[in-house]
C-alpha positions in Angstrom: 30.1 -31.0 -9.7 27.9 -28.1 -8.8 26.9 -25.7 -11.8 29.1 -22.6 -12.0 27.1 -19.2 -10.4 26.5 -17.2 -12.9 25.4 -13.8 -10.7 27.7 -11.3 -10.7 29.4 -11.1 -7.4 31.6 -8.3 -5.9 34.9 -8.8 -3.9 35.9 -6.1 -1.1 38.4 -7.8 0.2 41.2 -10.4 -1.1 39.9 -12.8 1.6 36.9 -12.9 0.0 38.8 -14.0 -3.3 40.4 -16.4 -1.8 37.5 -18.6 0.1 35.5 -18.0 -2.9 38.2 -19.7 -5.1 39.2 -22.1 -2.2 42.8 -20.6 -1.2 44.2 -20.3 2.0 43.6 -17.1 4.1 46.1 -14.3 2.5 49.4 -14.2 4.4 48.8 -10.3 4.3 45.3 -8.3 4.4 45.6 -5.8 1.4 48.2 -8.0 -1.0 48.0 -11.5 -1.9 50.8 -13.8 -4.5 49.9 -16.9 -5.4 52.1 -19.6 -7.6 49.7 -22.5 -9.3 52.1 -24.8 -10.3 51.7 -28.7 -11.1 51.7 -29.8 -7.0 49.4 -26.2 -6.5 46.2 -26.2 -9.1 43.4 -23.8 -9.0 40.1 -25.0 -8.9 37.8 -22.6 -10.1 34.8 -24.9 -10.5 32.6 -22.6 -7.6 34.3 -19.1 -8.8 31.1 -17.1 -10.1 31.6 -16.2 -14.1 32.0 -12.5 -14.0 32.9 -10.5 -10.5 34.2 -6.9 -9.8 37.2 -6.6 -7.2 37.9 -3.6 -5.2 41.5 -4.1 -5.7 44.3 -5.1 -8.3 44.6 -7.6 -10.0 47.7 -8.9 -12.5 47.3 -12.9 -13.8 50.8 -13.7 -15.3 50.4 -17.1 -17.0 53.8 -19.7 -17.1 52.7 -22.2 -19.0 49.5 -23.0 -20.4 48.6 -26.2 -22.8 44.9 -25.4 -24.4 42.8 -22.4 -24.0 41.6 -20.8 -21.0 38.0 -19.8 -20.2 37.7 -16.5 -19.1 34.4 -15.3 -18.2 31.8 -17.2 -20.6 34.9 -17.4 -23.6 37.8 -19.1 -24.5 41.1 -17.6 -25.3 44.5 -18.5 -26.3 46.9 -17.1 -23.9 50.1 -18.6 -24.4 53.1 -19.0 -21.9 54.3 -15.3 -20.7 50.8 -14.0 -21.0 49.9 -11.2 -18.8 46.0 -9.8 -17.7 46.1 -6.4 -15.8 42.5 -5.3 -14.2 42.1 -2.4 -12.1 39.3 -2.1 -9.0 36.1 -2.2 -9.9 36.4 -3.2 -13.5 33.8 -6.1 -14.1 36.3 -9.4 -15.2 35.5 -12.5 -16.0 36.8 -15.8 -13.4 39.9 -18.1 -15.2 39.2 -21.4 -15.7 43.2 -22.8 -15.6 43.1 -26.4 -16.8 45.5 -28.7 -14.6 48.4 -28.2 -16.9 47.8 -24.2 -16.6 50.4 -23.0 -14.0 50.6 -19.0 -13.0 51.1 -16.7 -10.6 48.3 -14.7 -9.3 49.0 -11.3 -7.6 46.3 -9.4 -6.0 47.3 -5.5 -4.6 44.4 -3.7 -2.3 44.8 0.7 -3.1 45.3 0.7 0.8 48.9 -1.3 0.6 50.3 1.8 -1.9 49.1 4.3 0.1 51.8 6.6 1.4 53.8 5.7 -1.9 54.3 7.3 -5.5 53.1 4.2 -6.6 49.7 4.8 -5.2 49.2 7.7 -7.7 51.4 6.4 -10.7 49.5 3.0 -10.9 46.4 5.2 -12.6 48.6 6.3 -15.2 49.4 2.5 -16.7 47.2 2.3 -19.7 46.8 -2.0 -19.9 44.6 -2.0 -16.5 41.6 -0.8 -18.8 43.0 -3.1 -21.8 40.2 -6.1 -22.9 41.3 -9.3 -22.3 42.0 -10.6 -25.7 44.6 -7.9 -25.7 46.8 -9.7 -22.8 50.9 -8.6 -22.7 52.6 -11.4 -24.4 55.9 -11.6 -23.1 59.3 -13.3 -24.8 61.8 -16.0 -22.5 63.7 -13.4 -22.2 60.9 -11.1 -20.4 59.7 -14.0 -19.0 62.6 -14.8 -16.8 62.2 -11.3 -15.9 58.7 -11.0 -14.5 59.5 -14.6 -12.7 62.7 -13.4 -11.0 60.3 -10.0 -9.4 57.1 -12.5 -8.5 59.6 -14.8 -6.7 61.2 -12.1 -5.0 57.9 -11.0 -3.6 56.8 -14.9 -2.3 59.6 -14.8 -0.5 59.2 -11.7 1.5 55.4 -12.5 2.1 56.7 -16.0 3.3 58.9 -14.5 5.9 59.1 -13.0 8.4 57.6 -9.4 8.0 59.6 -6.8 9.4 60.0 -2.8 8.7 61.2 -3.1 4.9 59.0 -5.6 3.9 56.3 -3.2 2.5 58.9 -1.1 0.6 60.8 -4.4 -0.5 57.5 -5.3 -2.4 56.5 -1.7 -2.8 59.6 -1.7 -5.0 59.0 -4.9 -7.1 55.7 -3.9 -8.1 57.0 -0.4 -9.4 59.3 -2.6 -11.6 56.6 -4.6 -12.5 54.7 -2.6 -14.0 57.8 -0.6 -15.7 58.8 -3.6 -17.3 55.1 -4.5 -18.4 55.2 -0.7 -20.1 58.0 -1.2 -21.8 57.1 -4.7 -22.8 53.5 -3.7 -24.1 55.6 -0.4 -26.2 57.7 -3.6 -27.8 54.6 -5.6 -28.4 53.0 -2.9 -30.9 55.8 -2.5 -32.5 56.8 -6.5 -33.2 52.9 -6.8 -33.6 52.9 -4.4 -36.3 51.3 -5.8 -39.4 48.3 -6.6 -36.8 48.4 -2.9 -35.7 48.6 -1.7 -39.0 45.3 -3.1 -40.4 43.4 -2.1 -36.9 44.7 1.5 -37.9 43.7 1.1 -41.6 40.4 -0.1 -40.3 40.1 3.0 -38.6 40.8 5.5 -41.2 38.0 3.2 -43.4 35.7 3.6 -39.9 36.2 7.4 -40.1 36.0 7.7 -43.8 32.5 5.9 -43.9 30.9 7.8 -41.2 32.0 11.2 -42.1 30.9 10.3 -45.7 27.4 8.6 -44.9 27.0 11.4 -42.8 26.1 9.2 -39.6 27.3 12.9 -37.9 23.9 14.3 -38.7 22.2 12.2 -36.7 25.0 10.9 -34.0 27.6 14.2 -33.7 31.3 13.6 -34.0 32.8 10.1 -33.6 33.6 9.3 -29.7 36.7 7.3 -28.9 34.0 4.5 -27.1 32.4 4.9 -30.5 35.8 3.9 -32.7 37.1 1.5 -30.3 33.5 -0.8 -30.4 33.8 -0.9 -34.5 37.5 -1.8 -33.9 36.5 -4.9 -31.2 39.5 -3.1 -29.0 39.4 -1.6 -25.3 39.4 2.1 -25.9 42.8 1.9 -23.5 44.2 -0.5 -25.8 43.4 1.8 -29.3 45.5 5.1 -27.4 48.5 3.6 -26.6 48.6 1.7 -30.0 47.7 4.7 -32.4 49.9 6.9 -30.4 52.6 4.5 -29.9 51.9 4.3 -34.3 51.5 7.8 -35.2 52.0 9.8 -31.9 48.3 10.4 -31.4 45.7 9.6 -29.1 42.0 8.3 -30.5 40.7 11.5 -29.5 43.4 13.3 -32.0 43.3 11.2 -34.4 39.7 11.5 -34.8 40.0 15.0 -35.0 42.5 14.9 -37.5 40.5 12.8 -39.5 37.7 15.5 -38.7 39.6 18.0 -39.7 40.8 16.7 -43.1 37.0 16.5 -43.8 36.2 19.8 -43.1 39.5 20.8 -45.2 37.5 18.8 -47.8 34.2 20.9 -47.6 35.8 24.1 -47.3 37.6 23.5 -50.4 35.7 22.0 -53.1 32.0 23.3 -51.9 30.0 26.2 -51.3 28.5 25.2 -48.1 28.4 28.0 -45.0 31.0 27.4 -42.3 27.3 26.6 -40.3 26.0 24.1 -42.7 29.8 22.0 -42.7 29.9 22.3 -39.1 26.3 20.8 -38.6 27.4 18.1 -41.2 30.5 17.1 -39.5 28.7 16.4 -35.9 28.2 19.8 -34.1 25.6 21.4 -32.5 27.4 24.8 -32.2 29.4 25.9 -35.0 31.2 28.1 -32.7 32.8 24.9 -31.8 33.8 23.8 -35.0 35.9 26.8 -35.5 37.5 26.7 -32.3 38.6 23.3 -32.9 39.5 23.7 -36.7 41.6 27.2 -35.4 43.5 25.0 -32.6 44.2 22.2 -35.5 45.2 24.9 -38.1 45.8 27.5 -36.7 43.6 29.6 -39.2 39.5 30.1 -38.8 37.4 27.9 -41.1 36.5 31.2 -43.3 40.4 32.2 -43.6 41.4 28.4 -44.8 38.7 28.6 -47.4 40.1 32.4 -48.5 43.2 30.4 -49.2 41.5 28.7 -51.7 40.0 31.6 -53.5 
């Protein structure tokens, strides 16, 4: 067995995917469905480790006995697990074991074009989610998502005619419907896990407000939160809003805010002095922010106090 390439390697096309993994030429140029099953394996033994794909990609795992390598790591995914990954996102090759089956589906931007789809796609949070945050689907959901990947074989397998394209246009809208409202039900049935990431947060905040990291780094980014989390910055938004109705970006200033609250109440530095504490170069900015928040100016909140 030849040693696994480890050089990054970039895929324009899904033909390119395909004789790099060893698959048949793609039915269709710009959209590719493949079923691994126990009489159809995939052997990824060539497949280089990591790779970046100028199209679509959405791995929806049927059954699965052991982990999977993913890149240079090993993960659980159980049965009904689902991996979403935009173009030119750098992902790591799947190493499926032979009693791995899936389904494979890989969409080019050129085959939406012309459709509301094309646009709408952007707007689906989990295409920027980590890996170790995969959709994990129930039976239930699982029959689901098998009934619209079947219904898609078959049309690629036959003869193409003038409703193909809308036929699979169509499936993949519901796709990735369903995988939205799946992923909504998954925070909320995963919610003891959530709640510690969100407590973990708050501590996050807390500490580096209160070691005053803000001196020397400004405000907390979302990139900044989501790296002391180990989450995908995608994957923290749609969980703290789906939590508490915020983004990352609002909650941080909320937590911003209730420091500044903090200051302005129990000491006597300026409204400059708190705003260079907190992370801002301007203190112009400060009050804008704090005014949008509160509706009241930094100097006006403190008043209140007095």
């Amino acid at each position: 067995m030849k040693k696994k390439k480890e050089n990054l390697v970039r895929f324009r096309s899904i033909s390119e995917s395909h004789q790099a993994f060893g698959l048949p030429k793609p039915q269709h140029p710009l959209i590719s469905l493949v079923h691994f099953h126990e009489g159809n394996t995939f052997n990824t033994d060539m497949a280089p480790i990591y790779d970046v794909l100028d199209f679509y990609k959405i791995t929806f795992i049927t059954k699965n006995s052991g982990k999977l390598k993913y890149g240079q790591d090993y993960y659980d995914f159980n049965e009904g697990s689902m991996l979403f990954t935009a173009p030119n996102q750098l992902v790591g090759s799947t190493e499926y074991n032979k009693e791995t089956y899936a389904y494979l589906l890989l969409i080019h931007p050129d085959f939406l074009q012309g459709y509301p789809v094309a646009k709408g796609i952007n707007e689906y949070g989990f295409f920027s989610y980590s890996v170790n945050e995969a959709l994990h689907l129930s039976a239930s959901e699982r029959e689901m998502m098998v009934s619209l990947f079947e219904i898609m074989i078959q049309e690629l397998n036959s003869r193409v005619d003038e409703f193909s394209q809308n036929v699979i246009i169509a499936q993949i809208e519901l796709l990735l419907s369903y995988a939205n409202r799946f992923y909504k039900r998954q925070f909320v049935t995963r919610k003891v896990i959530n709640n510690t990431i969100l407590q973990k947060a708050e501590t996050v905040l807390a500490d580096y407000f209160n070691s005053q990291q803000s001196l020397t780094n400004g405000v907390p980014t979302v990139q900044f939160l989501a790296e002391q989390l180990n989450v995908s910055s995608g994957y923290l938004s749609d969980l703290l809003r789906s939590l508490i109705g915020l983004n990352t970006q609002q909650y941080i200033h909320l937590k911003l805010i209730d420091k500044a609250k903090e200051k302005l109440s129990t000491t006597e530095l300026t409204i400059n002095e708190i705003a260079y504490e907190l992370g801002f170069e301007h203190s112009q900015s400060f009050s804008k922010l704090f005014k949008a928040k509160t509706e009241q100016t930094p100097l006006a909140f403190r008043r209140s106090f007095n």
